[in-house]
N, C-alpha and C positions, 0 to 999 in steps of 0.2 A: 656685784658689790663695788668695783671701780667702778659705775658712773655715777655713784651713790656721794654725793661730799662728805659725809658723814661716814662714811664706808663702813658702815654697817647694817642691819635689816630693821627695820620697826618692830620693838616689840607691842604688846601687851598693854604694857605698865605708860607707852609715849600715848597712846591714847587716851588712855584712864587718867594720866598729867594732866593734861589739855581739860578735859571734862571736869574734873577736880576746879582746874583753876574755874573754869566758864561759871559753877554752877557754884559757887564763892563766891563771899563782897569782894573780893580783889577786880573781881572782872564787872565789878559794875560799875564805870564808867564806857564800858569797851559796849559800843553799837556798831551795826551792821558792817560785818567784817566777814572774811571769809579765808579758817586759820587751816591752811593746810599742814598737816602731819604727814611729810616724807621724806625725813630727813634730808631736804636741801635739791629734792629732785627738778623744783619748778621756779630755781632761780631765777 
């Protein structure tokens, strides 16, 4: 969990966020992207 910036583990609920936002008009502007969910590992 320290190499983690976030220092904590991914749950559940940070996935289901992300997919919530994607599959919303919030994210319809938003093309070819590529949103990684790890908390901060791939700075």
């Amino acid at each position: 969990m320290k190499k983690i910036p976030l220092r904590r583990g991914g749950q559940v609920e940070d996935i289901a966020n992300v997919c919530t936002f994607l599959a919303s008009d919030m994210s319809s502007y938003v093309t070819g992207q590529v949103i990684q969910i790890d908390g901060g590992m791939n700075m």
